[in-house]
N, C-alpha and C positions, 0 to 999 in steps of 0.2 A: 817184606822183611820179617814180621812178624809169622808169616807160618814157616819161613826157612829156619829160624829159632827153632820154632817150635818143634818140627820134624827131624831138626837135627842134621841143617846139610851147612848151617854156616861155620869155617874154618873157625878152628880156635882163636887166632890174628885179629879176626873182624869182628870178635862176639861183639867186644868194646865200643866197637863205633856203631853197632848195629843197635845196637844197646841206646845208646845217645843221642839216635835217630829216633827210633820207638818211642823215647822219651817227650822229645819231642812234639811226637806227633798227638800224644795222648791216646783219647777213644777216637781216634776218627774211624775207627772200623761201626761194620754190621754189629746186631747184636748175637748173629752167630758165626763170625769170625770172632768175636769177644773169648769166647772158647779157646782159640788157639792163641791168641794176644796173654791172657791170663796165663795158659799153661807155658808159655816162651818165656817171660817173666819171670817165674816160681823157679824153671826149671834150671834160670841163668842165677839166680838168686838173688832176686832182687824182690826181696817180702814187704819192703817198706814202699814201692815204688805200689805195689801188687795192693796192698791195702788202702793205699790213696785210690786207684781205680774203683775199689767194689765199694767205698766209703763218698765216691764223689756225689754231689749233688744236683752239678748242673744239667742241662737238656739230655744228654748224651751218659745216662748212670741209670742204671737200677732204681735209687730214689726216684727217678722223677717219675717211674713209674707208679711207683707207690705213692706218691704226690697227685697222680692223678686216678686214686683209689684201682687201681688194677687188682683181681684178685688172681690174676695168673699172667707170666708172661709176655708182653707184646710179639708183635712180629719183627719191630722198630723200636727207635730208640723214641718219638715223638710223633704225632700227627704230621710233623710239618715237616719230615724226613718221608713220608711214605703216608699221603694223604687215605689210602684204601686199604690201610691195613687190617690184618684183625686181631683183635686182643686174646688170642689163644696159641698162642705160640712155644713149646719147650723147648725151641731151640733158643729160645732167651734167657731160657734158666742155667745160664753155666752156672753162678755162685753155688747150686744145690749139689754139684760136682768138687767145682776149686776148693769151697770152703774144707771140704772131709778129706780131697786129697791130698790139699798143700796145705794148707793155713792149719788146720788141726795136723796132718799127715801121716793119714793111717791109709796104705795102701799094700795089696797083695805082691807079696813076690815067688810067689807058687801057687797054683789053681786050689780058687777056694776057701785064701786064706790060712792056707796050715803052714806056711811062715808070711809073715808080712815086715812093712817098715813101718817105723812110730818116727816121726820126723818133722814135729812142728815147726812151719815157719810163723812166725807170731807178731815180729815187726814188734812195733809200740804198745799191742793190747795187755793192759794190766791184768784182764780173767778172760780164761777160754773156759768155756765147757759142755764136753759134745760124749754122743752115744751116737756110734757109730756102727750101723747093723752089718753082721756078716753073717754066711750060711755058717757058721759054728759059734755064734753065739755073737752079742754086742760089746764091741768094743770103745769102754769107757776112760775117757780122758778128761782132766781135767790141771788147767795152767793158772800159776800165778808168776805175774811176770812185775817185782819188783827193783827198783834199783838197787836193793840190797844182796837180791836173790834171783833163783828162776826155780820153778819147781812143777813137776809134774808126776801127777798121780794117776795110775794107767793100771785098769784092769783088764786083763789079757786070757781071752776063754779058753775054756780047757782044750788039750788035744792041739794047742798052738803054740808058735815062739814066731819074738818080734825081736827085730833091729832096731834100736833107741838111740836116737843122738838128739841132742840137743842144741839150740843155734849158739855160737860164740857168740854172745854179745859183748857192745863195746867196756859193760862193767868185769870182762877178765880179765884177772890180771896173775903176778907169779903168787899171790897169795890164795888165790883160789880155789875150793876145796870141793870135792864130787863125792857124794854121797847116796848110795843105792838101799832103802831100807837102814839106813843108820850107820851102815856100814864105809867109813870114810872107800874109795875107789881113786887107783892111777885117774890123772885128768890127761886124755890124747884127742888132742884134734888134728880130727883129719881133713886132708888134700880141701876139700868142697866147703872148710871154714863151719866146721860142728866138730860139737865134743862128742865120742865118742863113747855109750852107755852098755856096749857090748849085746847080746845076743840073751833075751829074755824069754822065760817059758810060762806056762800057763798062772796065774796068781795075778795077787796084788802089791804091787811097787809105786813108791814113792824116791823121786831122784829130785837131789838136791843140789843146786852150785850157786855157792856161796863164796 
C-alpha cells in the first residue's frame, strides 16, 4: 500500500482508506522501505501522522537505534529483526532526506535549485531550524509554531526564487491576518490545505499569520 502511495498509482477514491490502513499498520515495513512509507505520508499530508513515526520510540524507530549507541544507520530496525546485520547501512538514514524535504520543505523544482518550493510541514513542533545546502548557496529556514502565530523566516540565495506556502492550521480562522516582511498580504489557501505566500526571489523574508 505504502509504495503505491508513494509512487502515485493509488486512485484519488482510495487515498482515504489506504491511508487508514497505513495507519494502522505503523512501522511494520524495512528500514529502507521507511523511505517510501515517509514520503507516501508527507505527500498525502498527513505531517502529524509523519512526526509520530520519526519521533517513535519503540523497537521499530530510529530511537531505538540511538538507544543502542549506533553511530550510523543499521541495516534493521533491531538485532532481533535481522540477527547478522551490519550497522553501516544508509539505506536507514531516510530522516537525513524527509526531514529537509518535507518537515522543513525546501525542495528543487527546476535543476539545481534556481526555483525551488519552501513548504513546511511542521505538525506540532513549536521551533524548526535548518540550513539546508544547495549548489547556489544555503537555504536558511527557521519556524516558530505558536498558538498564537506561525512564522517563518527563510533566506533565499541569490540568483533563486521559491514557492512559500505555509500549513493552514487548525488556529485559522476569518480573522487571520498574512504578513510578508510587514507587509499585511491576501490570505488564499489552496486545493492541498496551505496558505498560499506566493513566488519569492532571492533575500530575506520573514511571513507572518497571525
Amino acid at each position: 500500500n505504502h509504495f503505491a502511495l508513494a509512487l502515485g498509482l493509488v486512485p484519488e477514491q482510495h487515498i482515504g482508506s489506504v491511508l487508514k490502513y497505513i495507519r494502522l499498520r505503523g512501522m511494520a515495513c524495512s528500514v529502507y522501505a521507511a523511505q517510501f512509507l515517509m514520503e507516501a505520508i508527507y505527500e498525502a499530508g498527513e505531517d502529524d501522522y509523519a512526526l509520530s513515526l520519526l519521533t517513535k520510540e519503540d523497537e521499530r524507530s530510529w530511537y531505538n537505534m540511538v538507544r543502542h549507541n549506533a553511530t550510523i544507520t543499521y541495516e534493521a530496525w533491531d538485532d532481533k529483526f535481522k540477527p547478522n546485520q551490519d550497522w553501516n547501512h544508509a539505506w536507514g538514514a531516510a530522516p537525513a532526506n524527509i526531514i529537509p524535504r518535507y518537515l522543513v520543505g525546501i525542495r528543487p523544482l527546476e535543476a539545481g535549485f534556481e526555483h525551488m518550493s519552501i513548504a513546511p510541514q511542521t505538525s506540532t513542533l513549536e521551533q524548526v531550524k535548518a540550513l539546508v545546502p544547495t549548489m547556489r548557496g544555503g537555504v536558511e529556514v527557521e519556524i516558530s509554531n505558536t498558538p498564537k502565530n506561525y512564522t517563518l523566516k527563510v533566506k533565499i540565495p541569490a540568483n533563486t526564487t521559491a514557492e512559500v506556502s505555509l500549513p493552514a492550521t487548525e488556529k485559522l480562522s476569518d480573522s487571520s491576518r498574512l504578513s510578508i516582511n510587514g507587509r499585511k498580504c491576501k490570505l488564499r489557501v489552496l486545493p492541498n490545505n496551505r496558505i498560499d505566500c506566493g513566488n519569492l526571489g532571492s533575500g530575506e523574508w520573514l511571513i507572518r499569520l497571525d
